[in-house]
FIKOL-61756 format. One line per 8 residues: for each residue x, y, z of N, C-alpha, C, O. Coordinates in steps of 0.05 Angstrom, whole numbers, plus 5000, padded with zeros to 4 digits. Atoms other than C-alpha are relative to their C-alpha. Layout:
<tivexs>
X,Y,Z,X,Y,Z,X,Y,Z,X,Y,Z ~ ...
</tivexs>
This chain:
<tivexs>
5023,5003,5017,1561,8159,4205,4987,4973,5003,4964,4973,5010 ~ 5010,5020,4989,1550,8087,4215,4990,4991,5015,4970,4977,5013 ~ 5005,4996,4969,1548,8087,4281,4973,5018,5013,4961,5014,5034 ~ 5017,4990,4996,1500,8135,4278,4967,4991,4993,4946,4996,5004 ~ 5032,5016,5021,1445,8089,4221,4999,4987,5018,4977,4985,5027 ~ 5012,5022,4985,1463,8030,4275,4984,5010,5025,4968,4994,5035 ~ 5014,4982,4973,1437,8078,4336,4974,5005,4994,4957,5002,5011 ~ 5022,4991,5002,1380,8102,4293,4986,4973,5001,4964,4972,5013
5014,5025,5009,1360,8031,4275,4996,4986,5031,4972,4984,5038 ~ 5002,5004,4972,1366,8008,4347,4980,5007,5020,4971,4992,5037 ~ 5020,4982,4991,1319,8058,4373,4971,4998,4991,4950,4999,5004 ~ 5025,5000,5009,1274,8049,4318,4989,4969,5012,4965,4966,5019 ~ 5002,5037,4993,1274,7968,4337,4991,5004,5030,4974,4988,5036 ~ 5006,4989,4980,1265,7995,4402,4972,4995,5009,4961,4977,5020 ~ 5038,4991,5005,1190,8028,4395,4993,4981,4986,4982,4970,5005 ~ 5005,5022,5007,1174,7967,4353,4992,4975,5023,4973,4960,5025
5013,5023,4976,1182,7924,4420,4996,5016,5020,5003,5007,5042 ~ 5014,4987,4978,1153,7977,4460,4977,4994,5001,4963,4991,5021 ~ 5030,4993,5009,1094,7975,4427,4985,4959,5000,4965,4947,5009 ~ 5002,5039,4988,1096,7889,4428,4998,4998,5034,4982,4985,5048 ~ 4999,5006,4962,1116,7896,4506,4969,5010,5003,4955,4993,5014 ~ 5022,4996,4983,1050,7937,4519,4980,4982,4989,4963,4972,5004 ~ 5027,5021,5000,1002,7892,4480,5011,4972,5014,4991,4958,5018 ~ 4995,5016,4980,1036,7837,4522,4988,5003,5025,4970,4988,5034
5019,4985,4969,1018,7878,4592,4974,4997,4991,4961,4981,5005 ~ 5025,5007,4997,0953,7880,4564,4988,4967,5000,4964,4963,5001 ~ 5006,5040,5018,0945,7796,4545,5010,4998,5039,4999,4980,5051 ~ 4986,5009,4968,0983,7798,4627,5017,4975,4993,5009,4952,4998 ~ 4997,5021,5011,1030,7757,4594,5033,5012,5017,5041,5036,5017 ~ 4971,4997,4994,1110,7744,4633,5020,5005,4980,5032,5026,4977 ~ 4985,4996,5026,1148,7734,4575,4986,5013,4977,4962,5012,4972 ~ 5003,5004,5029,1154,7761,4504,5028,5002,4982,5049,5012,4988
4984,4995,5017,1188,7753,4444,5006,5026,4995,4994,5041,5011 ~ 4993,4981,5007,1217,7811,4415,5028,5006,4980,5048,4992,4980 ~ 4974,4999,5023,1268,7836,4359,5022,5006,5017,5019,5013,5040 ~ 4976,5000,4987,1341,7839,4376,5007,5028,4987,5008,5035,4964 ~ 4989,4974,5012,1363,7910,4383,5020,5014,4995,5025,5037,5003 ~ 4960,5006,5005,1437,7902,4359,5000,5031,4990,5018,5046,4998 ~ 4998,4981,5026,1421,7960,4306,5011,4986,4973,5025,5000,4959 ~ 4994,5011,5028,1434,7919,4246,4982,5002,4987,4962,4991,4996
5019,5002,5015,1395,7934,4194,4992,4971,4982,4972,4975,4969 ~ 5003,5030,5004,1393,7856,4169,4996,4985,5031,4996,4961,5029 ~ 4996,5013,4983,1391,7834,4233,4966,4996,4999,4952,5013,4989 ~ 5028,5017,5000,1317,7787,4245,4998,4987,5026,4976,4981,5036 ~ 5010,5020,4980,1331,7750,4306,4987,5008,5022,4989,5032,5026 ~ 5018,4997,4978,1284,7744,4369,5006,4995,5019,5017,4974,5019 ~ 4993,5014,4973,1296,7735,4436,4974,5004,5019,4960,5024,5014 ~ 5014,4999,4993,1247,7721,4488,5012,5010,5023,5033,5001,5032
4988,4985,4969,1256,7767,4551,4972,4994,5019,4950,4986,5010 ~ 5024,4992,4981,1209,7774,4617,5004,5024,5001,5025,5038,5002 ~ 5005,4969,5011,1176,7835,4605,5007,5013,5022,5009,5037,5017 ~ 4990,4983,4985,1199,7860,4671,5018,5008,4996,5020,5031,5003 ~ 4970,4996,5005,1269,7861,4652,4998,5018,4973,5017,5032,4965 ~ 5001,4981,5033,1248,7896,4583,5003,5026,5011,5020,5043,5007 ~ 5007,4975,4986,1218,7946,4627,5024,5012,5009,5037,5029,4998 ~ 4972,4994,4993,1276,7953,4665,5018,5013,4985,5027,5035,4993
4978,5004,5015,1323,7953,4613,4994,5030,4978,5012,5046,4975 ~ 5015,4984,5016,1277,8004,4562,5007,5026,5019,5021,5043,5007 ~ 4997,4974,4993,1280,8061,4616,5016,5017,5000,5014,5041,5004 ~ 4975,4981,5003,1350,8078,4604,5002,4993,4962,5008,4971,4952 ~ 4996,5005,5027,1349,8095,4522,5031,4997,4984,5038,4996,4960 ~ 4972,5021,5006,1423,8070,4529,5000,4976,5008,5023,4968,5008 ~ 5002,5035,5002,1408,7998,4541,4983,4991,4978,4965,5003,4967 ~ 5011,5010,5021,1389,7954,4494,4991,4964,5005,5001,4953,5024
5006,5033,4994,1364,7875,4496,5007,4992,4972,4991,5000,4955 ~ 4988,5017,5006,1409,7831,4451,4988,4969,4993,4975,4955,5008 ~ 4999,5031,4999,1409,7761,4416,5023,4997,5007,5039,5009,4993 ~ 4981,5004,4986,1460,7739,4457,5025,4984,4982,5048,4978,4988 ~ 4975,5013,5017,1495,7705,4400,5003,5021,4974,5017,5013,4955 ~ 4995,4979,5020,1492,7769,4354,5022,5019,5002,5028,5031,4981 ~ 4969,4984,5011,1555,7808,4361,5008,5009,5034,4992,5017,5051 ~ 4987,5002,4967,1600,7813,4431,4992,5040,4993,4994,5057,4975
5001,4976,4991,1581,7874,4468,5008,5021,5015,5019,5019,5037 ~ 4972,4977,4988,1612,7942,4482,5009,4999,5037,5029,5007,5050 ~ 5008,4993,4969,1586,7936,4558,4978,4985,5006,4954,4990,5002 ~ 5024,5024,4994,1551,7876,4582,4993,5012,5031,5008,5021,5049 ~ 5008,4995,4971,1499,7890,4639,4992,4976,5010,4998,4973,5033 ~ 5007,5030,4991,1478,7824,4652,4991,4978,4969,4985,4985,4946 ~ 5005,5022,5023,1467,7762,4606,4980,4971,5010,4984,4957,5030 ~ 5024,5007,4991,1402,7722,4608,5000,4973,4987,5019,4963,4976
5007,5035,5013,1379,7653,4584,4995,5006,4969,4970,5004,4965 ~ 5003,4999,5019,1384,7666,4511,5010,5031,4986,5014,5030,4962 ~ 5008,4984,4997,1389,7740,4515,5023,5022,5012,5024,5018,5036 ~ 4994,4979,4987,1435,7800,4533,5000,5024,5006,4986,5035,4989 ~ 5014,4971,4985,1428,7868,4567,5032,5018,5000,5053,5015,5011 ~ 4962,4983,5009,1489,7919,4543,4992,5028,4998,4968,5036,4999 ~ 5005,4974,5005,1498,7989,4533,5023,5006,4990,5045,5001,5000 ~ 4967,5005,5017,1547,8009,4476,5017,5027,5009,5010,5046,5022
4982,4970,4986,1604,8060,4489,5001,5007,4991,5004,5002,4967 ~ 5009,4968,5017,1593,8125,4476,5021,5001,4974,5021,5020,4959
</tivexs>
């Protein structure tokens, strides 16, 4: 059940910086901020990614982009300047 609110919330945080990433592409901008998509529903923090790596990272709706100091992850894909790239286990 939990597991399931932190998945929905994750997802929803998701489309939130989908929708930030494309008005970025439009501005032609490298970086952006964006919410950390731990699934915590308290969770606030930001991390700044290059939007390529969002991209990247967004096409599989099992990865997620991380504040890298917000909670150790199930399955680290790589770890960025501020920033990590995980995908939790099933």
């Amino acid at each position: 059940m939990r597991r399931d609110r932190t998945h929905r919330s994750a997802r929803t945080t998701r489309a939130v910086n989908s929708e930030i990433a494309t008005a970025a592409r439009q501005l032609q901008l490298d970086r952006v901020e964006l919410f950390c998509e731990c699934g915590r529903a308290t969770c606030a923090e930001r991390v700044v990614v290059v939007l390529a790596e969002f991209d990247r990272v967004s096409a599989d709706v099992g990865r997620f982009v991380l504040d890298d100091h917000r909670r150790k992850a199930d399955l680290l894909l790589a770890r960025e300047d501020g920033y990590a790239l995980v995908s939790p286990a099933p």
